[in-house]
PAVEX-709147 format. One record per residue (C-alpha): residue in three letters; x negated, y, z negated. Coordinates in steps of 0.2 Angstrom, whole numbers, plus 5000, padded with zeros to 4 digits. Each point is the difference from the previous one (the first is absolute). Layout:
// residues N
ALAXYZ/...
//
This chain:
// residues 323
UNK450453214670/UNK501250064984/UNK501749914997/UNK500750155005/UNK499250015019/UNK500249835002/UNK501950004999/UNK500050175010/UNK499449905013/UNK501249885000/UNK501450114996/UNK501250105015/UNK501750044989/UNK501450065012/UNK500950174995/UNK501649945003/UNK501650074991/UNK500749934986/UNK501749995006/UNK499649885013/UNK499849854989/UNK501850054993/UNK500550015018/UNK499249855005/UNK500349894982/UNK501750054992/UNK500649825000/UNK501349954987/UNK499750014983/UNK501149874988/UNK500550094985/UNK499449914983/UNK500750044981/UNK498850124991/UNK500050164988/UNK499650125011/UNK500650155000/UNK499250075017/UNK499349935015/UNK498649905000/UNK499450115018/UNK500250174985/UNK498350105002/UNK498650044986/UNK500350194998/UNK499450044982/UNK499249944987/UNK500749854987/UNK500550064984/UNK499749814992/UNK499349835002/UNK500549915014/UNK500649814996/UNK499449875012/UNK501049835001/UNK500349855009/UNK501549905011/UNK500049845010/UNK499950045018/UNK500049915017/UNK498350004998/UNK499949954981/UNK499950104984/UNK499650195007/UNK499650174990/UNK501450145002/UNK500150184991/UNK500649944980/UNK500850164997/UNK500850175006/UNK500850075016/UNK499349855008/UNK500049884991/UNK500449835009/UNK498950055013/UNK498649905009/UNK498150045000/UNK498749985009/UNK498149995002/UNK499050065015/UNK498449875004/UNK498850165007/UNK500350074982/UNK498649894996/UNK498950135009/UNK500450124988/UNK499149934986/UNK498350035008/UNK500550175011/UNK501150104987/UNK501350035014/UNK501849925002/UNK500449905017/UNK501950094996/UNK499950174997/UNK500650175003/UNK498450045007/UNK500149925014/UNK501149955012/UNK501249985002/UNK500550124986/UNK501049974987/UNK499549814999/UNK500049984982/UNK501450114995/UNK501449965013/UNK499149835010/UNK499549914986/UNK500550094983/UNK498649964989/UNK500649964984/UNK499550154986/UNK499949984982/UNK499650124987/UNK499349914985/UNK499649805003/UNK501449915008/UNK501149874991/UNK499849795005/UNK501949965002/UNK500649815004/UNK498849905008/UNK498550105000/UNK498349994994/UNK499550174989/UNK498449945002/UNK500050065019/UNK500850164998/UNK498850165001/UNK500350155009/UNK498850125011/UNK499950185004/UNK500750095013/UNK499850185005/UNK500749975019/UNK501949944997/UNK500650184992/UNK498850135005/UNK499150104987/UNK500749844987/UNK498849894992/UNK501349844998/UNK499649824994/UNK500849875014/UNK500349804993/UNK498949895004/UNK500149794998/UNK498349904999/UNK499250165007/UNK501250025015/UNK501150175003/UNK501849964999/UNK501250075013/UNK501850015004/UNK500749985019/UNK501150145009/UNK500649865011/UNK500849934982/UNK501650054996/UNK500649924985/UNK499549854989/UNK499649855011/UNK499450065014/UNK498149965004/UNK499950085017/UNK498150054997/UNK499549814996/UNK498549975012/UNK500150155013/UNK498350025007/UNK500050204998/UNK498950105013/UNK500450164994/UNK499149984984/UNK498050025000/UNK499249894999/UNK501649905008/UNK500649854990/UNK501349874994/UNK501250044988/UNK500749884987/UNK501149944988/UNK499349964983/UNK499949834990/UNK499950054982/UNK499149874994/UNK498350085005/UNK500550145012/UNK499749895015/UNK501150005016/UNK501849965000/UNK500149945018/UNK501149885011/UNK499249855008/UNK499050055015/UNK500749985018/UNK498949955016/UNK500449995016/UNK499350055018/UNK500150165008/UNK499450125015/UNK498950144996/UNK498850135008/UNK498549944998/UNK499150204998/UNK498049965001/UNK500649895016/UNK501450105007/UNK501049855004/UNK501349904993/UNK499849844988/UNK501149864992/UNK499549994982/UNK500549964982/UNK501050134993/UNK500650034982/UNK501750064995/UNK499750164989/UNK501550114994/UNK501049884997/UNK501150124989/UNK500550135014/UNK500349855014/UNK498249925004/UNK498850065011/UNK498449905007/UNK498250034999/UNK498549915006/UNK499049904988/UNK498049975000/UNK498849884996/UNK498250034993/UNK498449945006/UNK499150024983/UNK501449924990/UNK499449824992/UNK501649915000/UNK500749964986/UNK499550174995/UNK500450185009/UNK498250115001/UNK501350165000/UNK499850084984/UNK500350174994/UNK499850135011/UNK500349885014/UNK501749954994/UNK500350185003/UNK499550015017/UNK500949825005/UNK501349964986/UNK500149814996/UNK501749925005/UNK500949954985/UNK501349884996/UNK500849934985/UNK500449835002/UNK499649915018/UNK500250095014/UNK501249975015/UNK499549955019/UNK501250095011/UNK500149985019/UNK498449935011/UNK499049954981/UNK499649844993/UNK500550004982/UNK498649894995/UNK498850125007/UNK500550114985/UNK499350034980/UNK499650084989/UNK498450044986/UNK499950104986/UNK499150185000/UNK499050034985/UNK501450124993/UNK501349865000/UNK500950055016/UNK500349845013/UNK499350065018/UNK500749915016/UNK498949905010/UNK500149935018/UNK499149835003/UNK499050024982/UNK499450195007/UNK500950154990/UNK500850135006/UNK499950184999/UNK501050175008/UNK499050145007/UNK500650164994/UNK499950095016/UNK501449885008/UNK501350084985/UNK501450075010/UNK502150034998/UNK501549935011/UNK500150085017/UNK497950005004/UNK499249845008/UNK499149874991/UNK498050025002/UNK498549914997/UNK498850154994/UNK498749894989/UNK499649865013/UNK498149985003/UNK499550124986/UNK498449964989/UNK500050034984/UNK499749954982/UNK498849895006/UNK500949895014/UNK501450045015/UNK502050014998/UNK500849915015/UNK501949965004/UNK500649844999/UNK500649905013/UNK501649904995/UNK499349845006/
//
């Protein structure tokens, strides 16, 4: 089975509108000092006529990329997880191809350049590189920003300098879906909070009944929302057996720093270990922890257990009980 049929199998992306997550996520947004001279939400609708500067500012969430120079400049950027999918398929997880439309021009406004883009403060030129596009303006070959291989995106949920609404929303309207995130300059990995656990009530779907299980707090930028989290059979703890593609299938929970025990979970159940590209990954009584990308949803729709019982990769995802 190709990459590509395997995650067609896993994948069921709802053609919702857009404007529902506006409807459903327009908390507010505190205003923060910048340069820029439009709204960080202003769509891609032609081609760069210069370099695009990339830089740097201390966030809640540490030291975070933001657009070094123009119209938007001040503003945060993102990366998208499932982009790693790319790298082996040729096609964007956020594109105007698919749907919903518009995705990477009014969504998520991928950052364009015309010539190589400009380190500001605080980043690593090293890490900077750019890719070709020839879905963002139709008929118009363009060169979006990357950082360590990542493509870099701005958040129509972002108004002005500051804001980080996009930090950690667990997106199912992009295929494959995925997590979107802050980035650390440094090496171009997550810029994230510290992870939130707690118990919660889901439909378990291959059972057709209801389950208390552990549940992670995603999106914290538009509010939080919770998602069931899995264990897997062929994991060796300390190490997680899901690599790339499965980490595109069943995201790995990450955290920076320690994370948090809410309500019904023992604090000294939780850890962390180290992935082999740096990033700390949450685990539960020494077992890590992983999302299922199916179980990506937006405020407003009810919280379900997609990936439980599924075999896979080599061993079987299961939901965690809290105790």
């Amino acid at each position: 089975m190709t990459l590509r049929s395997l995650l067609r199998a896993f994948l069921v992306v709802p053609l919702v509108a857009v404007s529902a997550l506006a409807a459903t996520a327009a908390l507010p947004l505190a205003p923060a000092a910048g340069a820029a001279t439009e709204s960080c939400a202003t769509p891609v609708t032609s081609a760069p006529t210069g370099p695009a500067t990339v830089s740097a500012v201390k966030t809640a969430y540490g030291q975070a990329l933001i657009v070094g120079s123009g119209a938007t400049s001040g503003c945060s950027l993102y990366v998208l997880d499932s982009d790693s999918f790319q790298a082996v398929s040729g096609a964007f997880a956020c594109t105007n191809a698919g749907a919903p439309p518009l995705c990477d021009t009014t969504v998520w406004p991928a950052l364009l350049t015309a010539g190589s883009p400009v380190a500001g403060p605080g980043v690593n030129p090293t890490l900077l590189g750019t890719v070709a596009r020839t879905d963002v303006l139709t008929g118009t070959t363009v060169q979006q920003v990357t950082y360590a291989g990542h493509p870099l995106y701005r958040f129509f949920l972002d108004s002005v300098p500051g804001d980080t609404a996009g930090e950690g929303l667990f997106d199912p309207f992009v295929s494959p879906p995925g997590v979107w995130h802050l980035v650390s300059p440094p090496r171009g990995r997550p810029a994230i909070p510290a992870a939130a656990l707690g118990q919660g009530t889901v439909t378990v779907t291959n059972l057709g009944t209801t389950a208390t299980v552990l549940e992670a707090t995603m999106d914290q930028g538009l509010g939080g929302l919770a998602f069931p989290v899995y264990t897997f059979s062929a994991d060796r703890p300390p190490g997680s057996a899901c690599q790339f593609p499965c980490d595109i299938i069943w995201p790995p929970l990450l955290t920076m720093g320690m994370p948090v025990a809410g309500s019904g979970v023992d604090q000294h159940d939780l850890g962390i270990i180290v992935r082999p590209d740096g990033t700390h990954q949450v685990t539960f009584q020494g077992h890590p922890l992983y999302l299922f990308i199916r179980d990506a949803r937006f405020p407003g729709t009810p919280a379900v257990a997609n990936g439980a019982g599924i075999t896979a990769f080599g061993g079987t995802f299961q939901t965690v009980p809290p105790q």
